[in-house]
N, C-alpha and C positions, 0 to 999 in steps of 0.2 A: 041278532045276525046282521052283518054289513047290509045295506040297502040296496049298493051298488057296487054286485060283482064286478063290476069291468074293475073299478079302483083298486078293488082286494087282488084281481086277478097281474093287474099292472104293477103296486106294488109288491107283490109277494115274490119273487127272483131276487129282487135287490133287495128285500129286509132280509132270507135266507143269507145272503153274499154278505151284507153288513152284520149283521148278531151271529158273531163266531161262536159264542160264549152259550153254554148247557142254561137251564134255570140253576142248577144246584152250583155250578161254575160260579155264575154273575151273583147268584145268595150270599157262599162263602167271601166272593172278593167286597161286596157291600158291608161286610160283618169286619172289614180291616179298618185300620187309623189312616192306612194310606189311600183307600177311598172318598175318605170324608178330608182329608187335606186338599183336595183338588175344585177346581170349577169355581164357576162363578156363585156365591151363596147371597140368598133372600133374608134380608132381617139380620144377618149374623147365622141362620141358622141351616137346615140342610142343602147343600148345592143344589140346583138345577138338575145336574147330568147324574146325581145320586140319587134322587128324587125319580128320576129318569127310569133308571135302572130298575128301580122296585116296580113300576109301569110295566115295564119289558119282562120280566121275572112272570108276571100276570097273564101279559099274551102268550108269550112261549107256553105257558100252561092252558092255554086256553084252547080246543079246537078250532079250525081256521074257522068250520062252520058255523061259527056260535061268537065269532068276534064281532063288534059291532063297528059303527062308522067313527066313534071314538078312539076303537084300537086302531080302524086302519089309518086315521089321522095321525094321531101318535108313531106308525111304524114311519111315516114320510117322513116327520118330523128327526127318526131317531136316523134314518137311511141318510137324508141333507146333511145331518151333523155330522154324521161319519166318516161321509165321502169330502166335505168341508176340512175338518179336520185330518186328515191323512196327506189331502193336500199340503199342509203344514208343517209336515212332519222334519222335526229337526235336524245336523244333517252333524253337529258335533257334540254331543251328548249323549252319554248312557242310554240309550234306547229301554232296557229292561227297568232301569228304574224312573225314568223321565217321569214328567207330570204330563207328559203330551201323551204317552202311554195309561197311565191311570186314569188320565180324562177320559179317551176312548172305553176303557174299559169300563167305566160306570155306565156307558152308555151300550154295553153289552160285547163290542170287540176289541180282542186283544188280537194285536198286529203281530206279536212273536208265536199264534199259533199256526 
């Protein structure tokens, strides 16, 4: 369990607002080739923000009660990147098939829901 309610209490409104995305949703979309084409990758091998993604899959399964200081580090970490990125958001390209949309989405939100 979190150590420090206040944090879990502070973030928890904006990781609901940021992870639009079910566990079963963000499973399926991790299990595509267009998830793993995207993000910044370690070694050659799985992205960051796909990496990410199976994190988040974890918490959202997880009761809020029973998350620890690690998840609610992680939820900050995924809320920055989301709201970071969205700032970004392209403004002449395919939105539905973008890499700026599958980015997000590994990281649990999709912008067209």
């Amino acid at each position: 369990m979190a150590e420090n309610q206040h944090d879990l209490d502070e973030i928890w409104p904006q990781w609901k607002e940021a992870v639009t995305m079910s566990p079963s949703q963000l499973e399926t979309w991790l299990d595509t080739e267009e998830s793993r084409w995207v993000g910044q990758k370690e070694d050659g091998g799985e992205s960051v923000g796909h990496r990410s993604g199976r994190r988040i899959i974890d918490i959202l399964r997880t009761k809020r009660d029973d998350l620890t200081d690690g998840d609610v580090e992680h939820m900050r970490t995924v809320v920055g990147y989301v709201h970071r990125h969205l700032a970004q958001k392209p403004s002449k390209e395919d939105i539905e098939t973008s890499k700026w949309r599958y980015s997000l989405m590994n990281w649990g939100h999709d912008p067209l829901a």
